[in-house]
C-alpha positions in Angstrom: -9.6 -0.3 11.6 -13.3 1.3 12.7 -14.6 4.0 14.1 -17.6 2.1 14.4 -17.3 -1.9 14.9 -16.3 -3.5 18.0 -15.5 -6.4 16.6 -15.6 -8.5 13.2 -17.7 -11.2 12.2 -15.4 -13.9 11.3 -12.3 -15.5 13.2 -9.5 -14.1 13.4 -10.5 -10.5 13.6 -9.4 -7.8 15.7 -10.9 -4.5 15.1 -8.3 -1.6 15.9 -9.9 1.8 17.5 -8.3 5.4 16.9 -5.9 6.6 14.9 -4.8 3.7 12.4 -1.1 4.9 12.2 -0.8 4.5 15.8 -2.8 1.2 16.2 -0.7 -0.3 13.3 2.3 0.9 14.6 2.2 -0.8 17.9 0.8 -3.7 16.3 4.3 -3.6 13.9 6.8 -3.6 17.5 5.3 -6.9 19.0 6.7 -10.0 17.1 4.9 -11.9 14.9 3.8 -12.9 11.5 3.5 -10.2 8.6 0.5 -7.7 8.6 -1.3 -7.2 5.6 -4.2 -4.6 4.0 -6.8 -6.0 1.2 -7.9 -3.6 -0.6 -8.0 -0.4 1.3 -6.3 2.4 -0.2 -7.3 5.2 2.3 -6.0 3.1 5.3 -2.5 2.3 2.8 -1.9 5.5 1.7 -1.9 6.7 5.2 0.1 4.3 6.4 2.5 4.5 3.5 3.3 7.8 4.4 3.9 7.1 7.7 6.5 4.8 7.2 4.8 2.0 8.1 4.6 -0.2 4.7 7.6 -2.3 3.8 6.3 -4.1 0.3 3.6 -2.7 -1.7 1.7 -5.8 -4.0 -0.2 -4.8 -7.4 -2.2 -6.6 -9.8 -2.4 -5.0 -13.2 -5.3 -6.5 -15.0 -5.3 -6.1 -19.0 -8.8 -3.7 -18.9 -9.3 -0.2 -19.4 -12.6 1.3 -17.3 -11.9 5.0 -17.9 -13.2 5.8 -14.2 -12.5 5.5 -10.7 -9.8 7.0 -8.3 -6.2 7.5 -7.7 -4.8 4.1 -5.8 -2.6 6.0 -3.5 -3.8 10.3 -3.8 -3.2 11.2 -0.1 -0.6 14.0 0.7 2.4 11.9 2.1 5.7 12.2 0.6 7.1 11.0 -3.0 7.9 7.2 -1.7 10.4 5.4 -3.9 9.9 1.6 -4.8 12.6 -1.1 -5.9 10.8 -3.8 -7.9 11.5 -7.2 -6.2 9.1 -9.2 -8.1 6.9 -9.9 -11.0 4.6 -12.4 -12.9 2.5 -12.8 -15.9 -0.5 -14.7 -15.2 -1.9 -16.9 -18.4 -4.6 -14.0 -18.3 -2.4 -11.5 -18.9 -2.9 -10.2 -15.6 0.3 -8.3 -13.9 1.2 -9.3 -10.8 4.2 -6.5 -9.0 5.7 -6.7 -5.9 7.7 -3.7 -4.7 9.8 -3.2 -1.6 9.6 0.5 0.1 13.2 2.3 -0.2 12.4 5.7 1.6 11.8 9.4 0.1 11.5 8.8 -4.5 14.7 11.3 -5.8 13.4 13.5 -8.5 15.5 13.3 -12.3 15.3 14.8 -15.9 14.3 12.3 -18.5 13.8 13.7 -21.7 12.6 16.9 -20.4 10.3 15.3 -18.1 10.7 15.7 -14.3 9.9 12.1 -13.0 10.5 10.3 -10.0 13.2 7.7 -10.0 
């Protein structure tokens, strides 16, 4: 996604104009292989929200930098995720994957209103 590139520097890139919810979600009804995102968290939020993300991959890593940003801040709905898979690395890093189940159900634990 650009608002400013034409087109990438390395093969195979396509670089999608306009609004990134539309572009990805035309690029979602033509088969073919999985489409992923590296790294951005603006263009994954958004699409998140829209409905358009089916698994959701995290690495935890074992460090503490006391700055930086929310991963996923935008305003889209409370999404719900069923854990589907996980891994220790020898490093201790975290490796999560989560599949998307729709709108997150609110509940009471221990006085604490938390999503479930």
């Amino acid at each position: 996604m650009s608002s400013t590139l034409t087109e990438g520097d390395w093969n195979p890139t396509t670089v999608l104009p306009g609004d990134p919810v539309v572009s990805v979600g035309e690029l979602l009804r033509r088969p073919g292989r999985e489409l992923q995102i590296h790294g951005s968290s603006y263009l994954g939020d958004a699409l998140l929200a829209a409905g358009l993300v089916h698994t959701v991959r995290l690495t935890v890593a074992p460090t503490v930098l006391r700055t930086g940003r929310r991963l996923l801040a935008g305003t889209g709905p409370a999404t719900g995720l069923q854990l589907s898979r996980h891994e220790v690395t020898d490093s201790g890093l975290l490796l999560l994957e989560y599949e998307v189940t729709g709108s997150a159900p609110l509940a009471e634990f221990d006085g604490l209103t938390q999503f479930l």
